[in-house]
N, C-alpha and C positions, 0 to 999 in steps of 0.2 A: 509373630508368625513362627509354627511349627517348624525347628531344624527340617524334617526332612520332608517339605513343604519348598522349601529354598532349594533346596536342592535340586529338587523335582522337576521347580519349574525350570531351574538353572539351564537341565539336560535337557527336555524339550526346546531350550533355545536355541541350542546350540544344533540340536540335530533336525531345528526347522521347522519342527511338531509344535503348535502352541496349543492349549485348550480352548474352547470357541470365547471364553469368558475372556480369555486377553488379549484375546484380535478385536481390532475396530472396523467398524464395518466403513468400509471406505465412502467417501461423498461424491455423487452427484451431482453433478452444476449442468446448467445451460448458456453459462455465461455472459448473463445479465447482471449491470446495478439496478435493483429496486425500489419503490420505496412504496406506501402506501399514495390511493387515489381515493376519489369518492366511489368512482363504480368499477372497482379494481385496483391489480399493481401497477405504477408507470413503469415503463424501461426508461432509465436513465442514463443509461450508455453498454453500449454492445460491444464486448471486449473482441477485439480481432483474433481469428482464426480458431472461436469455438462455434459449436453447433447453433447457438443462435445467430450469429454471423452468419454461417453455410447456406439458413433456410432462410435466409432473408427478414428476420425479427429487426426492427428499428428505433431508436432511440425516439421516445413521445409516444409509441403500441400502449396500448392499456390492455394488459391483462387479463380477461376474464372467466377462464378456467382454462384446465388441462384434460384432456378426454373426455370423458361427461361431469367430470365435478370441476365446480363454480368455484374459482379463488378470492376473497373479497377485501384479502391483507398480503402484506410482503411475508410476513410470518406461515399464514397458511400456504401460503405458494411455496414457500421455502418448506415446511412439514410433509405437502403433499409428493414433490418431488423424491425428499430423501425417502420415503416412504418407498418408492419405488423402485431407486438401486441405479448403479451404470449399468449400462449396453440397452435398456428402455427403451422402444419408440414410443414417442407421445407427440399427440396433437395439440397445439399450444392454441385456442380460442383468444381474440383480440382484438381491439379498435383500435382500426387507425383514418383518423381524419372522417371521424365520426358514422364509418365504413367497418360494419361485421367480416372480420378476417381469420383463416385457422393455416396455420404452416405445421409441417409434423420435421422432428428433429430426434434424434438418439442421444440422449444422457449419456456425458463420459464422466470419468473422473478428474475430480476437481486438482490441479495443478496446485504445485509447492508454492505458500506466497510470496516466498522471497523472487522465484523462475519466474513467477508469474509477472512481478514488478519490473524484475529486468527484461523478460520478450516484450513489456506493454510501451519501456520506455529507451530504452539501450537502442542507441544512433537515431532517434528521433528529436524532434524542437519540442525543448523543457516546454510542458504546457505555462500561458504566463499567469503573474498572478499580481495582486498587489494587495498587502499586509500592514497593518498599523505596527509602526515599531514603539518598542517600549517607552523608550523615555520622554519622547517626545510626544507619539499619537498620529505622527502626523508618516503618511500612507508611503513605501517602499516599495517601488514595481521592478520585475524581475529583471524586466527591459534592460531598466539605468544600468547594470551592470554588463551586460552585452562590452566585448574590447577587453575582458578579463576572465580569467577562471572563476568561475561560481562553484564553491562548497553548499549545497546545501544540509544540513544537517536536522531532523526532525526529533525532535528529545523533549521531556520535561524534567521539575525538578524532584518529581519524587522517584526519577528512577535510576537506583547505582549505578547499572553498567552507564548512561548519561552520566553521571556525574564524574564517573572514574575516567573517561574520553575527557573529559575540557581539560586538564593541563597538555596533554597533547594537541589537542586543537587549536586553542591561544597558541600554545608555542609554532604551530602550523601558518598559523592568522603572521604572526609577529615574523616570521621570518618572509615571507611573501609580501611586502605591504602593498606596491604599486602592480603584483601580478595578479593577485587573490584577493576575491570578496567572497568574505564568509556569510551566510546568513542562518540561523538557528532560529527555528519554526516550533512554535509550541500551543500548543491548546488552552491556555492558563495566562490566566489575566496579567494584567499590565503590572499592578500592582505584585503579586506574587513573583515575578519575575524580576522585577526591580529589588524583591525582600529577597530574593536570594542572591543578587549580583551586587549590590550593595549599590556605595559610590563606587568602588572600583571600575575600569571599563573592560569589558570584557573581550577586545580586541576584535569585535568582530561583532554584526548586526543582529538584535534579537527582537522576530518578528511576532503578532500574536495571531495565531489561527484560530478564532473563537469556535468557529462553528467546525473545522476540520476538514472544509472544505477545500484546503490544496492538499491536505495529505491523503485524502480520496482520489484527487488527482492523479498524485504520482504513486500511488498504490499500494503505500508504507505501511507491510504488517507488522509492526513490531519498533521498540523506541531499543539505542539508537536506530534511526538510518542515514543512511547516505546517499547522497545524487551529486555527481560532477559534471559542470557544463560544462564543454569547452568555448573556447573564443568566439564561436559561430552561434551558440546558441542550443548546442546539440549535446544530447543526454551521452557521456563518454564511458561511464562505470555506474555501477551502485553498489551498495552495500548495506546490511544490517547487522548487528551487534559493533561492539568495541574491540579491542585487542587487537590481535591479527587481522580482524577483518576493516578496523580503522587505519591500521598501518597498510596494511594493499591499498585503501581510497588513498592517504596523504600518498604514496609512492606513484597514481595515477595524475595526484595535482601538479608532483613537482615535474615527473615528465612533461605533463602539459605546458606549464608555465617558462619549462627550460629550465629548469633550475636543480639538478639532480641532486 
């Protein structure tokens, strides 16, 4: 890039001007999970306190257009929308309980995913789950740990800031034994996860989420993350990345546990 090309834009940064080429056009959501149907998208869950919530949209609605155009995928419903921008009114067309329905709602913009993870789950019951752990196979529910602190941590192994976390972890795991259960949730088979932990034990439970189906759950944009239950069952902190932002979570566990 041309020296005074860098510069250029340097100054337009700083004094707030950007040219329309380096702005992002902000996202639209109605805040729904989707996913494809046969005659439409399903809503798969209605996140609290966006517009689809307000207008009364509900989890099992099938989809089938916006305005006068017909959506027939999660992808075209997702195109047609951003297509269309926040502050929007639009009439959402839909089945429910095999009943032609239409609710009108105004597209905002779409919330940070880390905020978004913490208002969905922060002082709420961890939703439960139960996961095949590695070495065994045999099924791990959130439950059983209920009467201790729960770590949960969402990582795989091909990812550094993941990998550069587990000696702080273990060491986290090791010094808590009777107040903390750690569990480490990952997408990636049994096998893989055993080639990278060896025989060694890794001080703490590592579960397999095949389908990724708890980490949709708890709403993990990004590897690592974090979720702290406390004694009761109830989401206490999150967090995502390593470094600082894993030393705030361990400094939430040991207040919790009592152990400063």
């Amino acid at each position: 890039m041309p020296r005074f090309l860098i510069v250029t834009l340097m100054f337009l940064a700083f004094t707030g001007v950007l040219p329309a080429q380096a702005l992002k056009s902000v996202r639209p959501w109605m805040g729904v999970a989707i996913e494809d149907a046969k005659n439409g998208v399903l809503v798969g869950k209605v996140l609290p306190g966006t517009p689809a919530m307000e207008a009364g949209i509900q989890a099992g609605d099938v989809i089938t257009g916006v305005n006068s155009t017909s959506v027939k995928s999660a992808k075209e419903l997702i195109q047609f929308i951003a297509g269309l921008g926040v502050g929007h009114k639009v009439t959402v067309h839909f089945i429910r309980n095999t009943q032609k329905k239409k609710l009108t709602l105004t597209l905002v913009l779409k919330p940070d995913s880390t905020e978004m993870m913490k208002v969905n789950l922060s002082g709420k019951k961890a939703p439960p789950f139960e996961l095949p752990e590695i070495r065994t196979g045999k099924n791990i529910a959130l439950k059983s740990s209920q009467g201790k602190v729960t770590l949960l941590m969402f990582w795989a192994t091909w990812c550094p800031a993941c990998k550069a976390t587990m000696p702080d972890l273990i060491k986290l795991a090791k010094s808590l034994p009777k107040k903390l259960q750690v569990l480490a949730i990952s997408d990636e088979s049994r096998d893989t996860q055993n080639g990278y932990f060896g025989k060694a034990s890794p001080e703490f439970t590592a579960l397999v989420d095949a389908e990724n189906k708890v980490s949709g759950e708890y709403f993990v944009p990004g590897l690592p993350a974090f979720v702290v239950i406390n004694q009761k069952g109830e989401v206490a902190q999150v967090g995502v990345g390593g470094g600082s932002y894993f030393y705030q979570v361990a400094e939430k566990v040991r207040n919790l546990a009592g152990n400063p």
